[in-house]
Structures are given as structure tokens and as C-alpha cells.
C-alpha positions as CSV (number, residue, x, y, z in Angstrom):
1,X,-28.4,-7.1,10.4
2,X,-26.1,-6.6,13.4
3,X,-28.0,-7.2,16.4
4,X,-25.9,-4.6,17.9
5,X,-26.4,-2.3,15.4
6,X,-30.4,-3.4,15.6
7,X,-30.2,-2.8,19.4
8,X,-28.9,0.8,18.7
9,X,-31.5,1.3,16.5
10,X,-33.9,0.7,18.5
11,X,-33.2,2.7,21.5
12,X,-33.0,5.8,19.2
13,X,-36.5,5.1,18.0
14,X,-38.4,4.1,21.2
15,X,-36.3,7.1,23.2
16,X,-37.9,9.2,20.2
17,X,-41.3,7.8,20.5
18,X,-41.6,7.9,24.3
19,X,-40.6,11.5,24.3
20,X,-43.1,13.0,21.0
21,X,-45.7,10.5,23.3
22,X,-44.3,12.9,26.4
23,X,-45.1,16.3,24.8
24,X,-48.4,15.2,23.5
25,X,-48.1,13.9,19.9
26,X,-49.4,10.5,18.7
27,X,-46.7,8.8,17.7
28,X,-46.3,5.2,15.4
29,X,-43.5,2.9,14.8
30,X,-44.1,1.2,11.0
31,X,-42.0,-1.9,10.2
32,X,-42.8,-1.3,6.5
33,X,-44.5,1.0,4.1
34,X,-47.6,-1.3,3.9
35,X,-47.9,-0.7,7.7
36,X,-48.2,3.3,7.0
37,X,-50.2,3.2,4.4
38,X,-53.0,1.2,6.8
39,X,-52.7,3.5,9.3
40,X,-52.9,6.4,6.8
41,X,-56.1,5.0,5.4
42,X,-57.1,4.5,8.8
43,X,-56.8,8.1,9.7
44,X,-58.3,9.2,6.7
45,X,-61.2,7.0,7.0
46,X,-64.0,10.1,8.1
47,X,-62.4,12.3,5.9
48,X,-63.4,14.3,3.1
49,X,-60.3,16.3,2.1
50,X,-56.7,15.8,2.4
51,X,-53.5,18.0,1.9
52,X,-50.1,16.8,1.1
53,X,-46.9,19.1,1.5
54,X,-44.2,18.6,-0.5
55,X,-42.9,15.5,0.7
56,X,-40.8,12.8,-1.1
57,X,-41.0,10.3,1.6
58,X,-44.6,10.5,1.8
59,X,-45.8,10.4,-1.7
60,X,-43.0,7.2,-1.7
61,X,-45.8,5.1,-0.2
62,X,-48.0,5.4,-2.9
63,X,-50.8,6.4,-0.5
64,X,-52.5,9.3,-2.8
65,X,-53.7,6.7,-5.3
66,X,-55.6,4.7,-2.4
67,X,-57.0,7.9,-0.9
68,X,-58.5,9.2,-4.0
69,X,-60.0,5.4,-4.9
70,X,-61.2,5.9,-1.0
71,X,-63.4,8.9,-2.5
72,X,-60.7,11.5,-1.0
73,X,-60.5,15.4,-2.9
74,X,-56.4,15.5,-2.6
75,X,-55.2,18.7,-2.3
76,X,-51.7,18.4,-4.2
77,X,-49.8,21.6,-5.2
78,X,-47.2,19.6,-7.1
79,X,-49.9,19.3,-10.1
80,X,-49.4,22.9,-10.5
81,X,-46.3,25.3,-11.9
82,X,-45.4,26.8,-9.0
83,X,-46.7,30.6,-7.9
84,X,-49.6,30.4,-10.2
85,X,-52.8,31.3,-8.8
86,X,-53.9,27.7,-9.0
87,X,-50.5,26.4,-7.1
88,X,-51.1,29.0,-4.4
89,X,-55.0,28.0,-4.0
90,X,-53.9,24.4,-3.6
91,X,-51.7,25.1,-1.0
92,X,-54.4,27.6,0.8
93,X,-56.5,24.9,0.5
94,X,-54.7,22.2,2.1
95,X,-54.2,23.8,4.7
96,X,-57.5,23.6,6.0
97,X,-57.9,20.0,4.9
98,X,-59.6,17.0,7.3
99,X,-56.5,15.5,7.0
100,X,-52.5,16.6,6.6
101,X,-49.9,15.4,5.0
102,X,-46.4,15.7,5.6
103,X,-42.8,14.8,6.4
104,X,-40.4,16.2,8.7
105,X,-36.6,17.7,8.2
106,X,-35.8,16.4,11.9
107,X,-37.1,15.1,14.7
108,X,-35.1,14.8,18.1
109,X,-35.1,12.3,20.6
110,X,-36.5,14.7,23.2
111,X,-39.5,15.1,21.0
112,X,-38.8,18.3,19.0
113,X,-40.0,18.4,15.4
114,X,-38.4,20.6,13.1
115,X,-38.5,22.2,9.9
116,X,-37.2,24.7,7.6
117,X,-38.9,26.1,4.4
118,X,-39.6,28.7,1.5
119,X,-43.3,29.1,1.4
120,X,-44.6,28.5,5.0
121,X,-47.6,26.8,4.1
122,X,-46.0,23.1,5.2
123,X,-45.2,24.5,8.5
124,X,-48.6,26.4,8.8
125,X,-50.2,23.4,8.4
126,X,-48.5,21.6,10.5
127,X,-49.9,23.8,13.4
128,X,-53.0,25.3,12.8
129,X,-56.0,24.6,10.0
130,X,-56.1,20.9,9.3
131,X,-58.2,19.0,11.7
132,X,-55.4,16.4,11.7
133,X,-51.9,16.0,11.2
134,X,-49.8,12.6,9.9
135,X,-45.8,13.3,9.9
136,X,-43.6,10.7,8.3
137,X,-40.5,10.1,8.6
138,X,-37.7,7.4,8.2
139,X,-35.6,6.8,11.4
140,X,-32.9,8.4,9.3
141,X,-34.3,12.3,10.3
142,X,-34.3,11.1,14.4
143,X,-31.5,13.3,15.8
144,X,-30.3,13.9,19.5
145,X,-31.6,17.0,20.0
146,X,-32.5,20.9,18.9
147,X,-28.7,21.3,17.5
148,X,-28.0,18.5,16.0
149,X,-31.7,18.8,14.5
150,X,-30.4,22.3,12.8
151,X,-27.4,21.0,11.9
152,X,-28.9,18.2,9.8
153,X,-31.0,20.8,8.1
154,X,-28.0,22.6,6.9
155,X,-25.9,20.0,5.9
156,X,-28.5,17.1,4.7
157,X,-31.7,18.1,4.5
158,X,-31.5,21.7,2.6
159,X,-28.6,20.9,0.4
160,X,-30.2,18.0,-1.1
161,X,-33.3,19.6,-1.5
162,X,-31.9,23.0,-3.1
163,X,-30.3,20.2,-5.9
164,X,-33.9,18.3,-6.3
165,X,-35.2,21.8,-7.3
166,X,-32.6,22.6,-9.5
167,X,-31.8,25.9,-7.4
168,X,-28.9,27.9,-8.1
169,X,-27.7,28.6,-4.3
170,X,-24.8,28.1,-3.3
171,X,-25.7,24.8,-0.9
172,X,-26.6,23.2,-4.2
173,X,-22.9,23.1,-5.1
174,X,-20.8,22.7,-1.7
175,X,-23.3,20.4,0.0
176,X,-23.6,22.8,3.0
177,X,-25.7,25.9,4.3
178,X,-23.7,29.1,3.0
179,X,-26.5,31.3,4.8
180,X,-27.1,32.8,1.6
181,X,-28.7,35.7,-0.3
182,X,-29.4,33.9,-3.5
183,X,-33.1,35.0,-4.5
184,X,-33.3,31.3,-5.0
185,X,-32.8,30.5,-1.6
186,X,-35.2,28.2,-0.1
187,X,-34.2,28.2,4.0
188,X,-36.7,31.1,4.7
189,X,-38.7,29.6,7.8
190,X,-37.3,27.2,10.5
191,X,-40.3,26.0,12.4
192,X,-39.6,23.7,15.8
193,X,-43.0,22.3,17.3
194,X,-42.0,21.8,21.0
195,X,-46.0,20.5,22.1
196,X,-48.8,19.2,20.3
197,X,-50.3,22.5,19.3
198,X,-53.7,23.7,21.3
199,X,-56.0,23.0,18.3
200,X,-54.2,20.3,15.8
201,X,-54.1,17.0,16.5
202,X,-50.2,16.1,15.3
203,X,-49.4,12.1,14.8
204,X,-46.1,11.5,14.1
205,X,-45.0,8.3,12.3
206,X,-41.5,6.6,12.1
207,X,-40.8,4.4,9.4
208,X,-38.1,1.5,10.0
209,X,-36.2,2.4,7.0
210,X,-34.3,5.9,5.5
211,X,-36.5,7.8,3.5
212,X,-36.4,11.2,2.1
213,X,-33.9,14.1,2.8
């Protein structure tokens, strides 16, 4: 790699750190996804139940296999057909779980986290419920701040993620927020954590690689 293009990268990461680290969230740099998974197991380790949102970048690592050979209940909603009474009791469920797990849409380099969602129970969880909170990301979500973090939402992160679920908005087919009233939509909650929250321990990790939307 470049070393100036290493350089860049990172003062965009330790500028991000230093600032989550600033408003009170633990915050990790992992040079690979071996490093994650440690510290995820690590976290887990007095445990009983965890939750998982719907995260692609998490559920990359392969960690729910080596929490439920740790003796972990995993609370996963993506095992049910969504809005059936056992999907929804999943997602009730993790969010009171020992232990959450998520990713993130952006994070800024002043130490915002943000989010945008259809259910709500992601961001819920994220703030109240679980006794602990482990938010992934790959250093391609960092952004410089609140604007740029909603702008990535609307032309990266929901677009791409309106096409994974094969929803018909309009996003899905011109790449970018519309602001739509499809009944498919799925931008229905933008969530930005500005502190670690009163009650939830938050710990957010960065991954030193792009991963997920």
C-alpha cells in the first residue's frame, strides 16, 4: 500500500477513535477479523445471552458459531420470516440480551454514531436494554461529520441495502434516497448517539478493512 495513502488512513481512524473515546464509548482498532472475533469472545465471556441486529459485517466474522460453541443462547431474528410472531419475539428478546450485536451506517470523526432503520429494534438496542453493546464497523463507514454521516446513509448505505432485500423503492433502482412513500420503504428511523448512553455500556470497534454497506 501507499504509505501516504496508509498515513491518511490512519489519521481518519485514530481522529475517530480519540473522539468516540472523548464522548465516552470504548472504542477498538482490529487489524483483522481474527482480532474482533477475540475481543468479541472476550466481551462475551460472562455472558449468558446475546442479540445480533441485522448486520452483514458482523455476521462476516463468523463469530455466532464460536459464541454458541462458548454455550451462548443467540438471539438471531434472521432465522425467522420476517413479522411473524417468532421474528418479532427474537428481536424483543435481543434487546435485552447480556450482550449486543451490531454494526453501524456511519460513524464521524467527532464521535457521532448513526443510523437509519425500518423496525427500530437495532437502534433500541443500541441505547437501552442490553447490558452491553459491540458496534462493528469497517473504516469504510468513518465519515467527517453529522452531514456527511447522513449523506452516506442516502447515497451508500440505504440504497444498497433496499437492493439486499429485494425492496421495490425507488433507491433500489437510482442508487440514491428519493425520500419516498413506497410502503416498502425502509428509512423510517435515523438514530445519532452523540454520548455513551446513561445506562448501556456502548464499545465501538473499527475494523482495518471495508466491510458492509
Amino acid at each position: 500500500m501507499d504509505e501516504f495513502v496508509q498515513a491518511h488512513r490512519k489519521i481518519i481512524v485514530d481522529t475517530t477513535l480519540e473522539s468516540l473515546k472523548k464522548h465516552g464509548f470504548g472504542a477498538e482498532f482490529f487489524s483483522s477479523r481474527e482480532a474482533a472475533c477475540q475481543f468479541i469472545i472476550d466481551l462475551a465471556s460472562d455472558c449468558e445471552t446475546v442479540g445480533i441486529a441485522g448486520t452483514h459485517t458482523v455476521r462476516a466474522l463468523d463469530i455466532l458459531p464460536l459464541l454458541e460453541k462458548a454455550g451462548k443462547t443467540i438471539y438471531d431474528h434472521w432465522q425467522y420470516n420476517f413479522g411473524t410472531p417468532e421474528e418479532i419475539a427474537c428481536r424483543k428478546n435481543a434487546m435485552t440480551a447480556d450482550l449486543f450485536l451490531s454494526s453501524v451506517n456511519a460513524l464521524t470523526m467527532t464521535g457521532e454514531i448513526v443510523n437509519r432503520e425500518g423496525v427500530g429494534n437495532r437502534t433500541n438496542s443500541m441505547t437501552f436494554g442490553p447490558a452491553k453493546v459491540m458496534l462493528l464497523a469497517g473504516r469504510n463507514k468513518i465519515v467527517p461529520n453529522l452531514d456527511a454521516a447522513i449523506a452516506r446513509i442516502d447515497e451508500i448505505a440505504a440504497p444498497i441495502r433496499a437492493r439486499s432485500l429485494d425492496r421495490k423503492t425507488p433507491c433500489a433502482q437510482t442508487g440514491f434516497c428519493m425520500d419516498c412513500d413506497s410502503p416498502e420503504r425502509i428509512c423510517r428511523i435515523t438514530s445519532i448517539i452523540h454520548r455513551q448512553p446513561i445506562f448501556t455500556r456502548i464499545t465501538v470497534g473499527i475494523l482495518d478493512e471495508e466491510l458492509g454497506y
